[in-house]
N, C-alpha and C positions, 0 to 999 in steps of 0.2 A: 842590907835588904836581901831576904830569900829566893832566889829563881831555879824554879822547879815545882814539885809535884808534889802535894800530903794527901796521906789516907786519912780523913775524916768518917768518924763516924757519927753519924747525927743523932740525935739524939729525939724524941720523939717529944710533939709540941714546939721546936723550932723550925719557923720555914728555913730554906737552903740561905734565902739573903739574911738570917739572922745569924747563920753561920756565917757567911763570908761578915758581916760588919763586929763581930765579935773576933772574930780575925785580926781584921783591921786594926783592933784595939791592943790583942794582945804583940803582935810582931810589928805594932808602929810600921806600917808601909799602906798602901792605898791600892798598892795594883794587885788585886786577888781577884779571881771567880772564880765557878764552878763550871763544871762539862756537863750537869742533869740533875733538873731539879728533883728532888723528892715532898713529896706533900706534907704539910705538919705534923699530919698522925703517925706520919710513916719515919721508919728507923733503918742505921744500918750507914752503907758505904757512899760517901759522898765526894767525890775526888776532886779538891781542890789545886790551881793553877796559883801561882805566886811570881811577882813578877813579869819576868821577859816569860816566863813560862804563860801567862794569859794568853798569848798570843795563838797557844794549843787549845786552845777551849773548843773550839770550831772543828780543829782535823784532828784530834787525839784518835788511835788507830781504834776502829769499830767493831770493836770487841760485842759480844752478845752478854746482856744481863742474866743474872739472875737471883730469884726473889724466894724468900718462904711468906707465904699469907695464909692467913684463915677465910674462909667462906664459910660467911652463915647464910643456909636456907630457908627459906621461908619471909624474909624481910627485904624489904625493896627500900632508898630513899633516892632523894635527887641528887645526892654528890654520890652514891654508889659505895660510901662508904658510911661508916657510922658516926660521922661528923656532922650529918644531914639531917632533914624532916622525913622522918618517917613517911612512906605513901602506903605502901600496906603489907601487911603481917597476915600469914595464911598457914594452915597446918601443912607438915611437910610427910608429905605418903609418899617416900619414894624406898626403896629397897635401897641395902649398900651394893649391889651387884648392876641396877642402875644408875648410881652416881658415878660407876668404874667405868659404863659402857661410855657416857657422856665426854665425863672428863675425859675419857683415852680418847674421842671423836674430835678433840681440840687440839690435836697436836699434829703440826703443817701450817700451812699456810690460808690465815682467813681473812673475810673482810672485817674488820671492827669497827664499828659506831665509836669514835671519841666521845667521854663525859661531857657534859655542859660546865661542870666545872671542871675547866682546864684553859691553859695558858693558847689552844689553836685560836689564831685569830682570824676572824670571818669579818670582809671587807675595812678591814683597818682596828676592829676592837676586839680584844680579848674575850672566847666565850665567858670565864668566870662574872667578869664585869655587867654584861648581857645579864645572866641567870641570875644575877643580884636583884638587878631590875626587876625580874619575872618572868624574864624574857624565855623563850624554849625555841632554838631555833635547831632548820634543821640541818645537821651534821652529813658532810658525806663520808661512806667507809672507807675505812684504808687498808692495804692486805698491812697483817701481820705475820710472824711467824713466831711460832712458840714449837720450840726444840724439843724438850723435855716436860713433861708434866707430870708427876711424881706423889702419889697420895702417902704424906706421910701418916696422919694420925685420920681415922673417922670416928667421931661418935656424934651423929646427926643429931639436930641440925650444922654442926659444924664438922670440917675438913681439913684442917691441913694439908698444903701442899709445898711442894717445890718446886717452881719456875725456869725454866732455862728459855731466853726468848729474845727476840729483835731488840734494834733499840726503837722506840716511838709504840711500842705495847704498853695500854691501862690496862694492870692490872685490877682494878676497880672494875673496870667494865668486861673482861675474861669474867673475873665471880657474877656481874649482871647476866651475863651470855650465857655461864652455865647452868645460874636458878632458871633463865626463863627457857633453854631445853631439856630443863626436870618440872617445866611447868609449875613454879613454886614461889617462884623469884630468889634474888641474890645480894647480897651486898659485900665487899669484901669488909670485915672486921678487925684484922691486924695487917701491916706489913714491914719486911725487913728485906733490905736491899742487902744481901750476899756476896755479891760479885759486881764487879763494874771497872770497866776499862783496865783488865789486868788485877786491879786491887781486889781482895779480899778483906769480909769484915772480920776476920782474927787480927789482920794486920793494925785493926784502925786505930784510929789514936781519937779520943773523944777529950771536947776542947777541955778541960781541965789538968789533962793529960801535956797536952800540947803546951799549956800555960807552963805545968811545972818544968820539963824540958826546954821552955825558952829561959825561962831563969837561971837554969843551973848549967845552961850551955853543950846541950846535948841535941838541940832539938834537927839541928845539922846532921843528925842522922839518920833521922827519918824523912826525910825528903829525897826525892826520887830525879836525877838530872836529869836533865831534858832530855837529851840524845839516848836515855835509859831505855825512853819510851820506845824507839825506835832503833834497839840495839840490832832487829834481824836486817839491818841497809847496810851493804854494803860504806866502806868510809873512804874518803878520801882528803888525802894532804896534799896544802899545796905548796908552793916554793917559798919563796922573797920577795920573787915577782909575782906571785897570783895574790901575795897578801894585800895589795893596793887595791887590787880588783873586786874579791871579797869582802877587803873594810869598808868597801863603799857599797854593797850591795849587787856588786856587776857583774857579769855574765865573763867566763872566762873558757878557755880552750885547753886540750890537753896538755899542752906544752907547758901549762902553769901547774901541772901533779907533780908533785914529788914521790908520791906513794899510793897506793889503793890495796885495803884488805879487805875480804868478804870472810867474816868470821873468824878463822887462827889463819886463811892461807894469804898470802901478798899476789896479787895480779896483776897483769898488765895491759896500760890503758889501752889497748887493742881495739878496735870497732865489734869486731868478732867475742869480745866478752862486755859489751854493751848493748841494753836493750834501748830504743826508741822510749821515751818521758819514765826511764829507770830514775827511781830519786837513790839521791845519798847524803849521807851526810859530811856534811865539809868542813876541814879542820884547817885553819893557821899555819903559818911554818911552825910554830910554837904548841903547838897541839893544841888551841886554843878552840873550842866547839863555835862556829860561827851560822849556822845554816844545814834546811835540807833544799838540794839542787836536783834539778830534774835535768834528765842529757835531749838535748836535741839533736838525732841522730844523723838528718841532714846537714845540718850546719853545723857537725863535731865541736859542740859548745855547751857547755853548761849554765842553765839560767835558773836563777835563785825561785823556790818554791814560796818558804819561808825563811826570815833571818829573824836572831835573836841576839841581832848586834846590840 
């Protein structure tokens, strides 16, 4: 079984769970997810968990995305993308020197309306679910933040752009926001996820890729260790005696270190080079990766974050 981290890239018309169950199939094991889904249409970086690695799905470090998508103007639907019902199609009068002023007005922090199709759920039910119905309810905004916003190609009605932005940004709903302040309406028309959680889509591996790799016994080097993720933590090893305490998940004291590095230098477990809930990562007498520890600086003790016993 694999425990760690793969760059997938998706492939466009699979949702995210038809990745992780096509997974499943090709490396025979069961415990896989993913850290964010991407929508069917949409393509690109999908970073998959394997094994003891799931357990990252939830605190993988929060990294900022980012996307290239097209907006087409002039066309509006209900999923905000072109997988929807049309609502309506308008001429687009707008100058390329007003779609620069708009779009450059998007970049910082806003409130965004979530799609109706989307995974938020409002008193226990998924909107998508709702919208199937017929349902339309109504949505409250959420700040986002969008870093960069980048017009690669315009020949209107359509744009290219490139996305640098929070994690919890529809991009769907940015192209809505920005047809209706060019008064025009918006839908986004392609997207590709670029960037995510560290990974790049040069790196990816898209599952056919991944299939032939598991056969010919390479695929072991595409995978990314746990501790990878969190190489800027400081580390620490512990003794003989801290190993009982560790393998069980327990909280232990300085007296159980045998060593601490923060990068190439060695430290020492000093109170005066420890910060109050500093995490690290903690290793075995055996160099064995067991856990990230957070110090509890009152009670000079170390209590497990997560473990990946």
């Amino acid at each position: 079984m694999y425990d760690g981290i793969i760059n997938v890239y998706k492939e466009p018309g699979y949702t995210s769970f038809d990745v992780v169950a096509k997974l499943r199939g090709i490396l025979h094991q069961k415990k896989i997810g993913h850290t964010g889904t991407l929508d069917p249409q949409a393509e690109g970086v999908l970073v998959v968990c394997l094994g003891k690695a799931t357990k990252l799905c939830d605190i993988l470090p929060d990294h900022d995305k980012e996307y290239e998508a097209v907006l087409l103007l002039g066309t509006t639907t209900d999923t905000e993308d072109m997988t929807g019902t049309v609502l309506t199609e308008q001429p687009v009068d707008v100058t390329e020197e007003q779609v620069r002023q708009v779009i450059a007005s998007y970049v910082g922090t806003y409130e965004q309306v979530p799609p109706m199709y989307s995974a938020i759920k409002v008193n226990g039910q998924k909107l998508y679910d709702l919208a199937r119905q017929g349902q339309v309810i109504e949505r409250k905004p959420r700040p986002v933040t969008i870093y960069t916003l980048e017009i690669l190609d315009m020949d209107l009605p359509r744009i290219r752009l490139r996305i640098r932005c929070s994690r919890g940004t529809y991009i769907r709903s940015l192209c809505r926001d920005i047809g209706e302040s060019l008064s025009c309406g918006g839908c986004m028309e392609q997207l590709i996820r670029t960037r995510a959680c560290g990974f790049h889509a040069a790196q990816s591996l898209r599952l056919d890729e991944i299939e032939a790799h598991e056969k010919d016994g390479t695929l072991a080097g595409y995978i990314t260790a746990i501790d990878e993720m969190y190489a800027e933590l400081p580390k620490l090893t512990v003794t003989e005696a801290g190993d009982r305490l560790i393998h069980n998940g327990n909280k232990f004291r300085k007296e159980c270190i045998a060593s601490m590095t923060e990068g190439t230098q060695t430290e020492t477990c000093e109170d005066d080079n420890m910060d109050e809930a500093a995490r690290y990562l903690v290793y075995d007498s055996g160099k064995r990766f067991t856990g990230i520890y957070e110090y509890d600086l009152g009670a000079g003790e170390f209590r497990p974050y997560k473990m990946f016993l």
